[in-house]
N, C-alpha and C positions, 0 to 999 in steps of 0.2 A: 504493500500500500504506500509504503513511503518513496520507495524508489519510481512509482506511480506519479504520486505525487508529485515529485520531484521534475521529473520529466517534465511534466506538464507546464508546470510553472515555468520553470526554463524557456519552454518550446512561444508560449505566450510571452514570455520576457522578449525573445529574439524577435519573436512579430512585429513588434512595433516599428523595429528597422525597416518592412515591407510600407509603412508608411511613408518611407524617402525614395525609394522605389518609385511607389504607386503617383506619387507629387511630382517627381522630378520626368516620369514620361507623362503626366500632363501636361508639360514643358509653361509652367506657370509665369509670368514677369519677372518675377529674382527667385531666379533658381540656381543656388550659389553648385559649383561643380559640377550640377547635372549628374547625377549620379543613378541614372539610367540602367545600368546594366552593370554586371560582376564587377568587371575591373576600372570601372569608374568607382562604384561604390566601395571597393576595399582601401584606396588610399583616402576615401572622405570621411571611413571609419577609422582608419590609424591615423588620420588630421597627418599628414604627409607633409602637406605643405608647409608647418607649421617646423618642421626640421627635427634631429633627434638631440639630444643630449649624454653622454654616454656617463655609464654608470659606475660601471663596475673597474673598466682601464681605458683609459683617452687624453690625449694630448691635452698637454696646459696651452694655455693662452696666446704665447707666442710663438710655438712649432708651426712648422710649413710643411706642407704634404708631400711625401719624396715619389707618390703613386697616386693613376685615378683609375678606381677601379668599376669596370661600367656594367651592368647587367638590361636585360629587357624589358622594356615597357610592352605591353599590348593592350589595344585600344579596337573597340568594334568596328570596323570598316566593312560595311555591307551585310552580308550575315552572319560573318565567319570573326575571328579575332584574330589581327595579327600585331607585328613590332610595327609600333609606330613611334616609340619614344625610348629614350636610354637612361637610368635610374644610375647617379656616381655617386661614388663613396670614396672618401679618400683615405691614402694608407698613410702611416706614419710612420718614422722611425722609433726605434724601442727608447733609445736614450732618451726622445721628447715625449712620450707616454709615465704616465703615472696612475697608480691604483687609486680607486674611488676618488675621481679627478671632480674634485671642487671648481678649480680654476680652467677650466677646461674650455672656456668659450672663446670661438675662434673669427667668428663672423666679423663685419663690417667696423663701428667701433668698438666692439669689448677691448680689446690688450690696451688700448689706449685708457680707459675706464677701469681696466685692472689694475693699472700702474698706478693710478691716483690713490686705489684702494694699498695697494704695497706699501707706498710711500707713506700712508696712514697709520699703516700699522708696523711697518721696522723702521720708518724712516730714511728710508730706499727705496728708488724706483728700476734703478739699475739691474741688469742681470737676469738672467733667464730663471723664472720661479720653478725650478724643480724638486725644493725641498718639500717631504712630507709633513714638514712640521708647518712649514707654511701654508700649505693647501689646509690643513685643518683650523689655523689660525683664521684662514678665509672664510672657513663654513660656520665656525662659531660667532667670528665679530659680525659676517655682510650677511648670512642666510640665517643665522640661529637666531641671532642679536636683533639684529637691524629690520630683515625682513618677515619674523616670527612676533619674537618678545615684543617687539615697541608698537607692532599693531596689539598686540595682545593687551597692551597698554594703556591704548587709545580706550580700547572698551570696557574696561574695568577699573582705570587712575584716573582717565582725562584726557582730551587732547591740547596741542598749543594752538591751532590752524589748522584749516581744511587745506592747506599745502601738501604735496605727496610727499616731498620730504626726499631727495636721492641721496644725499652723504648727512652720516652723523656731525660734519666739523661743520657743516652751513645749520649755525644755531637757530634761523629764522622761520625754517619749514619744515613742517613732518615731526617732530617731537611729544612726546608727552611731556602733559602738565596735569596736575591734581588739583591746583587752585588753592594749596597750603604753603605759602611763598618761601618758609624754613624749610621746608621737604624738597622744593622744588628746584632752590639754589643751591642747594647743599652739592656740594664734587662729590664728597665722599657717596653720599646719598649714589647719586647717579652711577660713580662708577660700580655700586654694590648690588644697586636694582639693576634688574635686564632692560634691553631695549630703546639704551640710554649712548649718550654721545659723551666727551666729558666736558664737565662744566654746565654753567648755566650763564643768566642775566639778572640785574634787579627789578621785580618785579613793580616796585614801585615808582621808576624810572619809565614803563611803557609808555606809548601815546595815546590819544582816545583811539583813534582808527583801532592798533592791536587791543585795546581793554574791549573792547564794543564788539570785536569782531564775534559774530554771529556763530562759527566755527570751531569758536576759544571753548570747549566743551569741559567742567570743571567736577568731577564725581565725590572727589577728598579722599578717594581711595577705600571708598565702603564696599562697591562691591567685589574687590578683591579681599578685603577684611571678611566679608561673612562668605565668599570664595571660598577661602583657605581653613575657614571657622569650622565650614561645612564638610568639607575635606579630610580634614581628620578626625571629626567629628563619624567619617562614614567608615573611613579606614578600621577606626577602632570598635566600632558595632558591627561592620559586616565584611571581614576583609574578602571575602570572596568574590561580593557584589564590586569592593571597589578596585578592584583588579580588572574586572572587566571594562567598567566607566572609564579608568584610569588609561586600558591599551586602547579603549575608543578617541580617549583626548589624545593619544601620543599619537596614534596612527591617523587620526584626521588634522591633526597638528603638525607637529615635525618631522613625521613621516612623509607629510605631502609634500616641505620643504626639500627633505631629501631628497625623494624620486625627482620632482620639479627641474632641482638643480640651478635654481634659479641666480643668471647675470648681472653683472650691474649696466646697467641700471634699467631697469622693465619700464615701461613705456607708461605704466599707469598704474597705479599701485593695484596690487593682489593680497588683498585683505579676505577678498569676497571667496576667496578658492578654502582659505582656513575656519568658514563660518563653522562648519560641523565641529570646530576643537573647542571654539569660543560657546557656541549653544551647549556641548557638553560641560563645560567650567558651569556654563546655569545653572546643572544640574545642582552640582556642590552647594550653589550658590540658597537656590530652593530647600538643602538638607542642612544650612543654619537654623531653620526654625526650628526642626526639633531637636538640634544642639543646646539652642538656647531654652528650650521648652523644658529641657533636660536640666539642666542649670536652675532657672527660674523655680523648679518644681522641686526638685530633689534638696538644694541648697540654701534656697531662698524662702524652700514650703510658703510657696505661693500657692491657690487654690487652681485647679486645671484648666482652669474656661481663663484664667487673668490670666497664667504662665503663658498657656495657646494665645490669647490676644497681644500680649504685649510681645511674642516673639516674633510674630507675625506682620506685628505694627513697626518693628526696628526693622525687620529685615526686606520688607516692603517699602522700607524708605529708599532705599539702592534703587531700584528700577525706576521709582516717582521722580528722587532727583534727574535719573539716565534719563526719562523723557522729555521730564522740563527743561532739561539744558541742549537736547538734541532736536526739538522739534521745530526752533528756528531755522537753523540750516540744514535740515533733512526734506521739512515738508514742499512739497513744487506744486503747490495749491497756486492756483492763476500763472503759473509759466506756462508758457506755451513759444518759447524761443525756439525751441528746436523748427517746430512750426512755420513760424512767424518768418525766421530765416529762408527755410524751404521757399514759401511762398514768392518774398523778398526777390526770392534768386530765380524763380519759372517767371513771374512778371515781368523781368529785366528785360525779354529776352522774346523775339517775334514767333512769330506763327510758324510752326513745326522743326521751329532750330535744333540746333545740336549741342548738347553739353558737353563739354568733356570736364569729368570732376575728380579731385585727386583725394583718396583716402575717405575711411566711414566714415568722417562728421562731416565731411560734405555730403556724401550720397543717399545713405538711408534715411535722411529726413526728404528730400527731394524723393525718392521713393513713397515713403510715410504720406506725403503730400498728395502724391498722383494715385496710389493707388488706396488709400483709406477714404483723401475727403475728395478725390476726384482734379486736386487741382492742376490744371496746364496740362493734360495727358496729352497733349497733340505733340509735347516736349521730347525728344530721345534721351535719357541719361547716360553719358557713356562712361565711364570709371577709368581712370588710367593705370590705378592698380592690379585691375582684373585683366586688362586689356591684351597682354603678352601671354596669355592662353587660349588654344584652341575652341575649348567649349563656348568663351564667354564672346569672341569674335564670332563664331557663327551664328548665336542668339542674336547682333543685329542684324541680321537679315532676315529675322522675323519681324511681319507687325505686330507692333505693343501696345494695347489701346488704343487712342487715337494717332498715333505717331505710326506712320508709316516704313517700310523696313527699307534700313540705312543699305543704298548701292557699294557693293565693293567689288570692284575689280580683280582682284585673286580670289577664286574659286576657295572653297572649303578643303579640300585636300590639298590646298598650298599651303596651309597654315596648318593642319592636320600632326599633332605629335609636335617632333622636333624638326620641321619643316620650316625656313625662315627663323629661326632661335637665333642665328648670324647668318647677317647678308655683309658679303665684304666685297669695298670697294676692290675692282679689277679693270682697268680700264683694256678691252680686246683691243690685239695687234689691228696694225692697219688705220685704226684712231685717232686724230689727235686725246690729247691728254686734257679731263677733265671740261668735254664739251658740253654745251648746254641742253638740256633736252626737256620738252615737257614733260608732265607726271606721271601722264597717263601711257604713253610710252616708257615711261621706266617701272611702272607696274605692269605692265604687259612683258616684258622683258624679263622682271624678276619671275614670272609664271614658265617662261622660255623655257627648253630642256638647255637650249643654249648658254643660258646664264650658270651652269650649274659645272663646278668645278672637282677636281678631285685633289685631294692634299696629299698623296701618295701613300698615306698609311691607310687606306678602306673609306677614308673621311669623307662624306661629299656634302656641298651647300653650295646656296645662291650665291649672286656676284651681281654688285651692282657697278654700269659701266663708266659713271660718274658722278661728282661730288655737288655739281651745282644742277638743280633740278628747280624747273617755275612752274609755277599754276596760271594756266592760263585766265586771264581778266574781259570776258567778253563783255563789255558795256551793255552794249542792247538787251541781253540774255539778262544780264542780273538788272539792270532797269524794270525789264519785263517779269521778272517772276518778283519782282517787288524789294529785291536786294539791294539796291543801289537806288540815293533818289540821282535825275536828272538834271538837278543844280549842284551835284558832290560832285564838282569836277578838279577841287584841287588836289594838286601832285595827280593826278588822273596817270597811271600808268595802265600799261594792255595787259600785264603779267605780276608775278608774287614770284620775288625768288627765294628758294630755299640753298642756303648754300651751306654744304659740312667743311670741316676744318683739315687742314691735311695731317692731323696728328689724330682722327678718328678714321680705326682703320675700317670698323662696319657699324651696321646697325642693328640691336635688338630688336626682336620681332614685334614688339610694343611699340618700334619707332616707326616700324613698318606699316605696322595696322593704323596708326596714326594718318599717315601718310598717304592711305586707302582709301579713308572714311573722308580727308578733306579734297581729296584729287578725284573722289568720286562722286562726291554731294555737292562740291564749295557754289557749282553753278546754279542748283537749285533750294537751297537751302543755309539760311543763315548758319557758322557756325560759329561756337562760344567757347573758351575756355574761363574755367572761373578762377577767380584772381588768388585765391589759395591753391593753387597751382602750381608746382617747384617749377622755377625755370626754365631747367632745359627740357621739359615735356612741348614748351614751344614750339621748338626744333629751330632757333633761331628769326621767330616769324614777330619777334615784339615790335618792330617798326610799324608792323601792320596790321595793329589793332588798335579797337577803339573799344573804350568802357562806357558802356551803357550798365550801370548800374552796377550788381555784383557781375554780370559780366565782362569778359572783353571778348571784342568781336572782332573775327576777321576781316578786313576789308582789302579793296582792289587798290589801292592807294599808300603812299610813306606816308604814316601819320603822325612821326615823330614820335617822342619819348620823355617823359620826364625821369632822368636820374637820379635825383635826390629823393625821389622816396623807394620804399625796399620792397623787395619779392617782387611780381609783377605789378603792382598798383601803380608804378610812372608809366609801364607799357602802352607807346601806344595813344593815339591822343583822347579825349574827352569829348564825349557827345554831351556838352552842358546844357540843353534844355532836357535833353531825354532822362538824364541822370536827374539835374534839379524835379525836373515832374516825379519819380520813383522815389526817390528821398522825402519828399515836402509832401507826398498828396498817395503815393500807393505804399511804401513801408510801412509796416507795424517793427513792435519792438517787443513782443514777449512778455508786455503788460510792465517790464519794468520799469518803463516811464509813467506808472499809475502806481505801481503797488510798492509798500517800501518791503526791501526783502534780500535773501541773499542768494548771490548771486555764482555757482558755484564756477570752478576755473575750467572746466570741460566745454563751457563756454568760449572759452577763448579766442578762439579760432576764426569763426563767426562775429562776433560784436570787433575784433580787432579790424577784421576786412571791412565791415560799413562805417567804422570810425575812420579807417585811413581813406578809403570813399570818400565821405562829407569830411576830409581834412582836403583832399585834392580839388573837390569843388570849389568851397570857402578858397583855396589861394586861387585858383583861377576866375575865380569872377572877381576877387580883388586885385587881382592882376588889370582884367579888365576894367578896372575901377566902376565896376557892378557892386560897388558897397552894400545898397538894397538888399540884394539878394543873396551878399555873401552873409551879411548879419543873420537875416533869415535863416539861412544857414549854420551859423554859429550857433545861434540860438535853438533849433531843432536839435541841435549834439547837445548842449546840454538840458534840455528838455529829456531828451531819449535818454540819457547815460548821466542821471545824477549825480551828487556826492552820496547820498544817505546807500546808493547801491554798487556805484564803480567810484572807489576811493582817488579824490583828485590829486593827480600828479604833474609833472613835467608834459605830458601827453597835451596835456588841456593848453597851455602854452599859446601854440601857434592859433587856435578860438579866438581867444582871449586878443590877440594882437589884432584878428578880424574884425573885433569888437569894436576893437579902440579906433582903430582907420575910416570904419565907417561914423565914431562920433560915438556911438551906443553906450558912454561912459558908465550910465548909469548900471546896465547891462553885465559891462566886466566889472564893477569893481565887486559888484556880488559875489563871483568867482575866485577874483583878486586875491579877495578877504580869506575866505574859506582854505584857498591854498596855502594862501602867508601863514595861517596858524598850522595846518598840517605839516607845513615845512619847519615854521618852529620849534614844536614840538618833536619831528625827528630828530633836529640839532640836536638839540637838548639830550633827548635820548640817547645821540651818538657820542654824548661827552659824557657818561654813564659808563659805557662800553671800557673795559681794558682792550688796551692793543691788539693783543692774540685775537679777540675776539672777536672786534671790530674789522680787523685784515681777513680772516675768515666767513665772514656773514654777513657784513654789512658796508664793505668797503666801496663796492659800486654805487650803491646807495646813498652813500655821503655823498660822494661826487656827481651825481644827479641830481641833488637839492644844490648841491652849493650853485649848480648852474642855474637852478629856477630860484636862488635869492638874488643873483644877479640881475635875470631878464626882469622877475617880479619888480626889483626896484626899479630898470631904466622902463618898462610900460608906465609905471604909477610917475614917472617924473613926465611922463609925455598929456597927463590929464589936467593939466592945471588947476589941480585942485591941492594946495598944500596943506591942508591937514589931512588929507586923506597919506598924502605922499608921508607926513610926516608919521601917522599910522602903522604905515607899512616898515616904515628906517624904525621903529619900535621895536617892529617884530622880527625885522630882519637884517639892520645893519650889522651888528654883534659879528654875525656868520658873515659877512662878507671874507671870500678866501680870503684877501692878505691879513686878517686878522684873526682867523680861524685857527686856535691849535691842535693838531693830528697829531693822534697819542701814537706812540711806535710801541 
């Protein structure tokens, strides 16, 4: 019966994996992998893509691979399954291997990020880490310490900030705090509790911004108190039961760390993966009351019902606190930014264009948008992360909603497996050297058997026959399908050149697909890259966009560039009525220009792009000496991005100078004010700091305000208003740098 049983359960458990199956050949809109058939679904169950870590023996940090050792992929083509891809593994040498490799992360930056960690902890960064005494030193300070205990911390002492927090020595982010200021600055304290960096700050020294902060979450240490109360409290009534509780806390605890093997520095904290160890600590936490009931009754011969109340009453005060202190920056009651963004960014942008968006917080809300409340589906989302795989290029040639299925020129079996993974420039005899050729010709050419090379070891790939490649600009054609108006005739060029560098010797198949989707569509269909964008996903094409809103748009034309601002937001000129309309009359903002609240950093990405937005407006219509409208402007930033929700900085600055140009005195000094005292106040703070401290945590920080006491003071001298001015040299002459002492 039990091996019945058992079966059964089992066989029901495994079922539900027919659920990714049965989804993924309904070939749904986000259908991540397509995990369709066997051998698509066996790597989206072992998360493949996600890479391994090795466990048991594997290279530390700095080893380089002396072997690549390649095995078979097979992928369904037609009905049958064959190799269509090549699965490497690289070998190492024995001397750069070590047992149960801590340090063993080899990819992109780690050894860089390792080294910081070395140098942390021997006070060396030098030298190849092959000592075992070191790899353990790593697993206890960065994986035990750091990335276990100080979460472990957060939930049962306090936190300091909703910061994630990457290095113990940067005192400002990711730390516990308890909210009992002798506890809290105590070294010795710190270095003796886990999950601690060493050292502290004076707590009476902070500024209102860190006292206020909404995420400063303060317990006093109660529920670790009746935690540990409960704990042994359980050990010594039932050690059986707590042996079990106990391998369930270690093995969904630091067990997980183990296996994980987790780098520095993860992308975003991983708190959420050790919930099962912290809900079992609950447990404990729950078997104080009849610890104390035990207590109250036996020792204090209290009456049973007052012992049960009054245990009940102290140890329920732990969780009452944990909510009142968390439910400011936990609750997302009226956000709706993710949203609101999404939205933001489909209205930017015309009738059945093309997106190309870089990483999940741009995309799945732009998803969330189209496919939950219906908005802009005539849109195509394209991902640029997904883009360098087969599955996810042939899904646009499906139609999606209202969006019609994106033209590409190379067939699906060119891109098929490891087909285009490298196209490398070769320019054929007979040639001259790196001649000009349209796109569509050089995608017809990369499908060629012709273009395809052999490297004499079995190897074969595409060859592209040169470096400089245009997209042709038909005026009439993009007039006519509504892409072009007929008064945009400056810089009017017939073509778009893309030209590579002669130190890139090919191109990834992502650059390729790129290069498909706009040499295949650009004639009928706007295309957009969103301004959170990494650079070189351009492919060199910033001269020849314009930003309409969170967009920029391709256009037939040099549009020029702004340099002084970062990532793609100078790309490209400014469509300033289309932009001021989307800014002023169609954004929302996530309610946090209504609602006072906090505002968590996940955010960031988003609210940074429409501020650096409406920071490029405001200077060009002041450029223009459109005062009006840049005020307007000014004035909408901070309407949208308060102080009581995005803490005013240096950022606010160049507003504020909008302000003043157009006369709006009254406008900025509002501002003025509010920053002068926040900047006050971090002086102050900063003269608080010992050296070590300050040079590790806060050192950029100084030198960002001392810059905004600078400008703060020459704006307020340009309003002639002299007790205002004098107000201001109150609160910030003192800190003017040549007067300023920095403690060493």
């Amino acid at each position: 019966h039990i091996l019945s049983f058992s079966a059964v359960l089992i066989m029901i458990a495994f079922s539900t994996i027919g659920v990714v199956v049965i989804r993924a050949n309904a070939d749904t809109p986000v259908n991540m992998n397509v995990p369709s058939d066997a051998m698509r679904l066996l790597p989206y169950l072992n998360r493949e893509q996600y890479g391994e870590r090795a466990l048991v023996k594997g290279p530390h940090f700095d080893a380089r691979p002396i072997k690549v050792n390649k095995s078979p992929r097979y992928g369904l083509v037609g009905d049958k399954y064959e190799v269509v891809d090549e699965k490497y593994e690289y070998e190492y040498a024995s001397k750069d291997q070590i047992t149960f490799p801590r340090i063993g992360h080899t990819e992109s930056s780690r050894p860089t990020l390792h080294r910081r960690w070395k140098k942390y902890l021997t006070g060396n960064d030098k030298g190849k880490p092959t000592s075992g005494m070191y790899n353990m030193k790593y697993m206890f300070s960065y994986q035990f310490n750091w990335m276990y205990w100080r979460y472990f911390m957060w939930n049962f002492v306090g936190k300091q900030n909703g910061s994630q927090g990457y290095e113990p020595w940067d005192l400002k982010a990711g730390h516990w705090e308890s909210g009992l200021s002798a506890f809290d600055e105590s070294s010795l304290l710190r270095k003796v509790l886990p999950g601690s960096g060493e050292g502290y700050y004076e707590q009476d020294a902070i500024t209102d911004v860190m006292k206020n902060n909404e995420s400063k979450n303060h317990y006093f240490f109660l529920p670790l108190i009746f935690g540990l109360f409960g704990l042994l409290f359980h050990a010594r009534n039932s050690p059986k039961e707590f042996m079990a509780i106990m391998m369930l806390f270690l093995m969904t605890g630091l067990g997980i760390i183990i296996y994980s093997n987790q780098p520095p520095n993860e992308p975003r904290e991983r708190d959420y993966v050790l919930v099962g160890s912290f809900m079992t600590f609950c447990i404990w936490i729950g078997m104080a009351v009849p610890a104390l009931y035990s207590i109250f009754k036996e020792r204090l011969s209290l009456p049973s019902l007052g012992a049960a109340g009054m245990a009940a009453i102290l140890v329920l005060s732990a969780p009452f606190i944990m909510g009142f202190q968390n439910f400011d920056d936990h609750s997302r009651a009226h956000h709706t930014a993710s949203r609101d963004y999404a939205s933001n960014f489909l209205n930017s942008v015309d009738e059945n264009a093309v997106i190309f968006t870089y990483g999940d917080n741009d995309t799945y809300p732009l998803w969330y948008a189209q496919e939950v409340e219906g908005i802009r589906r005539d849109v195509r989302v394209v991902n640029l992360s997904l883009i360098a795989v087969d599955w996810y290029i042939n899904k646009l040639r499906n139609k999606v909603n209202d969006s019609p299925a994106l033209k590409l020129t190379i067939p699906a079996e060119g891109y098929r497996g490891k087909n285009k993974n490298q196209v490398y420039f070769a320019t054929p005899a007979g040639i001259e050297n790196n001649p000009e050729a349209p796109i569509e010709a050089i995608l017809n050419y990369m499908n060629d058997s012709r273009s395809i090379r052999d490297d004499g070891a079995g190897n074969r790939f595409n060859t592209l026959p040169t470096r400089n490649i245009f997209i042709p600009a038909n005026r009439d054609k993009l007039i006519a399908n509504g892409l072009l108006s007929a008064s945009d005739t400056i810089n009017r060029i017939g073509k778009i050149p893309i030209k590579f560098s002669d130190s890139k010797g090919y191109l990834l198949k992502d650059e390729v697909a790129i290069l498909d989707v706009i040499g295949s569509n650009f004639a009928d269909r706007a295309i957009y890259f969103a301004v959170t964008c990494k650079n070189e996903k351009l492919l060199g094409l910033n001269d020849y966009m314009q930003m309409e809103g969170l967009g920029l748009r391709l256009v037939p034309f040099d549009s020029g560039s702004d340099r002084n601002l970062p990532g793609l937001y100078g790309s490209g000129r400014l469509d300033i009525d289309k932009t001021f309309d989307n800014v002023m009359t169609k954004w929302k903002w996530g309610n946090f220009d209504t609602v006072d609240t906090y505002v968590n950093g996940s955010y960031g990405a988003e609210v940074t792009a429409m501020k650096v937005i409406m920071l490029r407006l405001s200077s060009k219509l002041t450029e223009m000496r459109d005062n009006e409208r840049a005020a307007l402007v000014a004035n909408k930033y901070f309407e949208s991005f308060p102080h009581n929700n995005f803490t005013y900085d240096a950022s606010i600055i160049p507003f504020i100078n909008v302000l003043v140009r157009a006369k709006k005195y009254d406008d900025a000094k509002k501002h003025i004010r509010i920053l002068a005292i926040a900047t006050n106040q971090n002086m102050t703070f900063y003269e608080s700091l010992d050296g070590e401290v300050l040079a590790s945590s806060w050192r950029d920080d100084m030198r960002y305000d001392l810059r905004s006491v600078n400008d703060l003071l020459s704006i307020s001298s340009q309003m002639e208003d002299t007790d205002f001015l004098k107000e201001m040299e109150g609160l910030l002459k003192e800190y003017m740098p040549s007067q300023t002492p920095v403690k060493n």
